[in-house]
N, C-alpha and C positions, 0 to 999 in steps of 0.2 A: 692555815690556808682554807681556803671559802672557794668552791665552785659550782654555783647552781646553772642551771637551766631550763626555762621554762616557754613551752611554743606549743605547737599545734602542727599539724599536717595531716593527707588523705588518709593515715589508719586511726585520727582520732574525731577528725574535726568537717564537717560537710565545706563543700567551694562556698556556699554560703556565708560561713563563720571564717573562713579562710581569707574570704575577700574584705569582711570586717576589720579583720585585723592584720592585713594586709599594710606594706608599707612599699610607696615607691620612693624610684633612685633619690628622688627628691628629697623625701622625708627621710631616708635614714638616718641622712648626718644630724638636721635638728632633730629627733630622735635622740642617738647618741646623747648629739651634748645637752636636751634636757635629763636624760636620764645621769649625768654626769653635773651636774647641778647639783641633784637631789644626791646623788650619792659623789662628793669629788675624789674620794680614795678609793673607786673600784672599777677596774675594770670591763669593758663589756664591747662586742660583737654580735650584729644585727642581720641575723640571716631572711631573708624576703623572697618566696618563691610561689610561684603557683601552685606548689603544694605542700607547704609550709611556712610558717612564720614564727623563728624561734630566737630568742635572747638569751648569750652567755655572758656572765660576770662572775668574776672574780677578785678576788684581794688576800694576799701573804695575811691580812690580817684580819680574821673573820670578822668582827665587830664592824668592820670599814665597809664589807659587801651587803649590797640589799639581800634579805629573805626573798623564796619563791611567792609568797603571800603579798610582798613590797615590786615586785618584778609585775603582779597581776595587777596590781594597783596602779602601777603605771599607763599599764597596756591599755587599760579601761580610762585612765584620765586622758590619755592621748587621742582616743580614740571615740572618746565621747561616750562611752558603753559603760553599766553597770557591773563593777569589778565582781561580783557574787554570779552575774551571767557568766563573764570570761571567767572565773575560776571553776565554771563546768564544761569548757569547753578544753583547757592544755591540760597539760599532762608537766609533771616536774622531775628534774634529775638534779642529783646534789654526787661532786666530787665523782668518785669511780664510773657512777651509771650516767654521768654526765660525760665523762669522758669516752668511754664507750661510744656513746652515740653518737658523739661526735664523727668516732671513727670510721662507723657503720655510715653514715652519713653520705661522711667522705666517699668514702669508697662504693657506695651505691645499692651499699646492699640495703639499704631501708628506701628504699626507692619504688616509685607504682611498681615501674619497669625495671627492677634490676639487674644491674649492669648498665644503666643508661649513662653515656657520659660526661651529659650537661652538669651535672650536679657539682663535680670538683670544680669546675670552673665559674659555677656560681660561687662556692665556696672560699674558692681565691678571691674573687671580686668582694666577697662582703667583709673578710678578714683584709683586703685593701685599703678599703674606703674607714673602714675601723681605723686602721694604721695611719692614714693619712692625716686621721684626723687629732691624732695623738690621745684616740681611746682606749688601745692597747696598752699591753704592761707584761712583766714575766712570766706570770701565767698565761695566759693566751696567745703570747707570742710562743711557747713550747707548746701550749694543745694546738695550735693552728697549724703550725709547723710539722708538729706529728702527723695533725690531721691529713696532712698534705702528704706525706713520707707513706704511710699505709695504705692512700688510694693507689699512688704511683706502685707500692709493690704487689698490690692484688690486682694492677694492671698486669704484670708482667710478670707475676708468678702462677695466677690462674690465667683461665681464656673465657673468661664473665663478660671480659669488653669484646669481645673476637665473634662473638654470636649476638649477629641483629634478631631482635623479637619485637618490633612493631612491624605493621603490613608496610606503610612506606618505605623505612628503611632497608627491607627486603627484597621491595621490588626493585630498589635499585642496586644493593649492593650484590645481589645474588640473584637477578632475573636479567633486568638491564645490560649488565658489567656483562654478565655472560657472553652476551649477542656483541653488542659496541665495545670498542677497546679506548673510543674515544666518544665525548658528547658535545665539545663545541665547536662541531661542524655536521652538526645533525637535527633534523626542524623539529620542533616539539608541541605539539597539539594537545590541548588541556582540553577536554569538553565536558562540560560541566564549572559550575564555582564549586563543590563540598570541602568539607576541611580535610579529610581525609588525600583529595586530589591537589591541595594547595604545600600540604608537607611532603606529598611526594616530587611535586615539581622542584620543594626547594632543594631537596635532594638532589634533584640532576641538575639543579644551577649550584651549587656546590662540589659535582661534579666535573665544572664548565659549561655547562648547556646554556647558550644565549640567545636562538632563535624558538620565541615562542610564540605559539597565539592561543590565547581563551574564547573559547566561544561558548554560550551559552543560549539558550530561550530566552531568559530575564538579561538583556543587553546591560542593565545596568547592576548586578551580580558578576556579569564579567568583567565591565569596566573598574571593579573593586579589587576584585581578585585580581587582575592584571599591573592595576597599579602597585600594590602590595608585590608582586613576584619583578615588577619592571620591567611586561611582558607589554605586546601588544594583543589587540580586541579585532575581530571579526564577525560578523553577520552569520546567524544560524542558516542563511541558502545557502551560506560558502562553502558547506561542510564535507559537500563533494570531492570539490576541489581543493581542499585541506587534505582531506584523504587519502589523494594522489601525493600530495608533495610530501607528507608527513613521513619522518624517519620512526619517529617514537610516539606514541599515543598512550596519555592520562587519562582514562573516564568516568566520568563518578555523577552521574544524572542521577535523577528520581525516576525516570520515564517507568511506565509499568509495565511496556513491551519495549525490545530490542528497538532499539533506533539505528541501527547498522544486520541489515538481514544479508542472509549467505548470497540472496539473489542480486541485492543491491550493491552488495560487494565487488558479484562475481563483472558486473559492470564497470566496475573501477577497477578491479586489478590488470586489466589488460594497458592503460594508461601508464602503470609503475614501471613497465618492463623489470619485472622479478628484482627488483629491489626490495632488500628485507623490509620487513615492517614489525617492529613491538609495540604489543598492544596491550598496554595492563589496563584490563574492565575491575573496578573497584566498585561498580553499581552492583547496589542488589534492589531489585532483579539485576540479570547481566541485560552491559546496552549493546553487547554482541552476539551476536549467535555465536554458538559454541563450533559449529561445523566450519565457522569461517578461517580457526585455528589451524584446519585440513591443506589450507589451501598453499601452496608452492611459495618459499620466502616468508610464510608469515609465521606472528610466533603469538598466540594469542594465550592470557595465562587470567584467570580469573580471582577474587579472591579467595575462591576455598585453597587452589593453589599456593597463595604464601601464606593463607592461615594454617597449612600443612605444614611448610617451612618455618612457622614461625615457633609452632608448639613443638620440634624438633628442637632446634635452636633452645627453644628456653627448658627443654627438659637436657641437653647438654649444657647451655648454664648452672643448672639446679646441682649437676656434677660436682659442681667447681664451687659451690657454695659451703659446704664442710671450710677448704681448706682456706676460703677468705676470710671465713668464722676463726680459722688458730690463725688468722694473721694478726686479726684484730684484739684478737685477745693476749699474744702475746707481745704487742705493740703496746698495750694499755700497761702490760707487766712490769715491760719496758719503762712507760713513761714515770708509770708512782716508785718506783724504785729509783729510778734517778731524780724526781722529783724531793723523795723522804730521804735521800742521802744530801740533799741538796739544802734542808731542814735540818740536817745535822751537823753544817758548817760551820757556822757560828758557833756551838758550843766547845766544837773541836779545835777550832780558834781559837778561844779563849782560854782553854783548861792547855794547849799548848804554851799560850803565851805567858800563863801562869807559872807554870810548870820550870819554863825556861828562864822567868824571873828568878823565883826560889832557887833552883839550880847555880842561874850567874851568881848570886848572894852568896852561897855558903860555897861555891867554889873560892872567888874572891876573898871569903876569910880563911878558908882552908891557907891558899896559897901567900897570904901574907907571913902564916907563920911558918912556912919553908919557903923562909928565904934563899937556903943555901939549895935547893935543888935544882939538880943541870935540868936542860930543855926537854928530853926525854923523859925523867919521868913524869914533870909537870904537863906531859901531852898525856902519858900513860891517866894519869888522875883525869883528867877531863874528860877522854877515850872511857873511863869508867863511871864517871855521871854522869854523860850520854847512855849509855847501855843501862844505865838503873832507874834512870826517867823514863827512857822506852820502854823498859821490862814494866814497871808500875803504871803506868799510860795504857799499855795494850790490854788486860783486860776487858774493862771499862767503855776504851773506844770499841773494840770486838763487838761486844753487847751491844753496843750502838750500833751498830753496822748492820749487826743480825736480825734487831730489831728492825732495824730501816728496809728492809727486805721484806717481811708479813705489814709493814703500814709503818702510819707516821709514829713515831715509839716520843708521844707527847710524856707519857708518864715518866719513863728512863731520865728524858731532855731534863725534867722539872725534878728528880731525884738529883742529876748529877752538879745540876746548878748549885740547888740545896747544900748537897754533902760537901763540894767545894770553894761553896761560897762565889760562886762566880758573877757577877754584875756586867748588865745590858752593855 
């Protein structure tokens, strides 16, 4: 058996090289099946992310699988790159440490953000689109599978998923949620386009948030960002009157003073009639004054606020990272033990079926010449070479077994074939 893997991601590889060897939805499948040309008897799954780009293959039978060397040579033909570049850019796993990482993978703990939970669902999708394509085979369909088996229990055996650590995700699940129990029937004002304000919007539209407007200085910054969320666009004089109506407020400007002062506020909050108002300021500088927080129904939180929350959050995930670590590891113990016992089938097949030949045989002549023997004891005699093929049998398979438990026991396999003559 042959398992390599060989990719790239943000702890080896800059977005630069990442985008190089980037593959979209498009190209994975032609992908695949040239890589499946070049090799027809192996294996392989095409992971594609914005912060990795890795390929796994496999094959029962080494000789069949590409090398990590033949995997880099791909990459670089496919990609139009100098294969001697890309082999300073990935990194290579073979077997156990391939498998492993997979794991890690899965489960997110190799991840910028650990605990983030796009990642298995990236994971599923690309071991999909593999499967669909009829690129898969017994190995990958048991590392994939696993893979999937190990995120799901370090879902739910730690609390790595349970604690947000990006600012957006915080402000909504642990600023927002607080105040609103509900968000679509609540107005939502973006001000500003930044990215940082565009993933927290989608946050509350994943939430149900459906009435939004973006407003911006650069009209046409907003009209992008709005299209993109499938919000509506307003006029930067509106911002008053946005103000007033706004349930929940996104702001993420460049401005280098407050664009919302305690003064200008205190001029509009009389309009609200003491209807709450949140206001998560994501600008640095803040586009609010800080004293405006002060003021009656209003809830104003800044980002040093969820960057408080956030390094919380991730130093209670760091908790939880010990025990995703024995998950992973005793999942991987898991897999090559049933894997190496799974390698030991066939032989155990055969040296039975052998076994039970011989056995029939010299039962068969045994019992021709008692002829005269009742049914009983001619079951007694069989009842005893059954028990003397198993007694002779069990060492042997033993050793096998035990060896199948510390790795694949290739030497034992290729002893017992030997000593019993046994054929493919």
């Amino acid at each position: 058996m042959r398992l390599n893997l060989v990719g790239c991601s943000h702890h080896t590889a800059s977005v630069d090289v990442r985008e190089r060897l980037a593959f979209s939805g498009d190209q994975i499948t032609d992908a695949l099946a040239k890589l499946r040309d070049r090799f027809p008897k192996s294996e392989a799954v095409l992971l594609s992310t914005c912060n990795r780009v890795e390929i796994y293959t496999a094959s029962e039978d080494p000789s069949q699988a590409p090398t990590q060397d033949q995997i880099v040579q791909f990459l670089a033909d496919y990609h139009g790159l100098v294969a001697d570049e890309v082999a300073r850019q990935v990194s290579g796993y073979s077997h156990e440490e391939a498998i492993r990482h997979l794991f890690s993978v899965a489960a997110s703990m190799d991840s910028m953000v650990v605990g983030e939970p796009q990642i298995l669902a990236q994971v599923k999708e690309a071991y999909r689109i593999a499967t669909a394509g009829d690129f898969t085979g017994p190995l990958t369909h048991s590392a994939f599978q696993s893979a999937i088996r190990v995120a799901r229990r370090v879902t739910t055996e730690t609390t790595i998923h349970k604690r947000r650590v990006s600012i957006p995700s915080v402000a909504v699940a642990e600023f927002a949620k607080a105040i609103f129990e509900r968000f679509d029937d609540k107005f939502v004002l973006v001000i500003g386009a930044g990215e940082m304000g565009r993933e927290t919007t989608q946050y509350l539209i994943d939430e149900g948030a459906q009435q939004i407007v973006v407003i911006n200085r650069s009209p046409g910054r907003a009209q992008t960002l709005a299209r993109e969320l499938g919000a509506e666009t307003a006029d930067w004089s509106a911002l008053d009157d946005l103000l007033v109506k706004a349930d929940l407020i996104v702001t993420t400007t460049s401005a280098t003073e407050p664009i919302v002062t305690l003064d200008r506020y205190r001029t509009i909050e009389p309009k609200r009639y003491q209807r709450p108002l949140f206001i998560l300021d994501l600008a640095v500088p803040r586009d609010f004054e800080d004293t405006i927080g002060s003021c009656l129904g209003t809830y104003l939180y800044s980002i040093d606020d969820l960057q408080a929350t956030c390094q919380a959050n991730q130093r209670q995930r760091e908790k939880e990272w010990p025990q995703a670590r024995r998950i992973i590891e005793e999942e991987s113990r898991r897999f090559f033990a049933e894997w190496n016992h799974r390698t030991t089938g066939p032989i155990i097949k055969r040296l039975h079926e052998q076994a039970n030949q011989i056995q029939s045989k010299e039962l068969q002549r045994l019992m021709n010449k008692l002829e005269g023997a009742d049914e009983r004891t001619r079951r007694e005699i069989e009842m005893g070479f059954d028990r003397l093929v198993s007694k002779m049998l069990h060492p042997p398979l033993k050793s096998l077994r035990d060896e199948a438990e510390r790795g694949t026991p290739l030497g034992l396999l290729d002893a017992l074939s030997r000593l019993f003559k046994l054929q493919d």
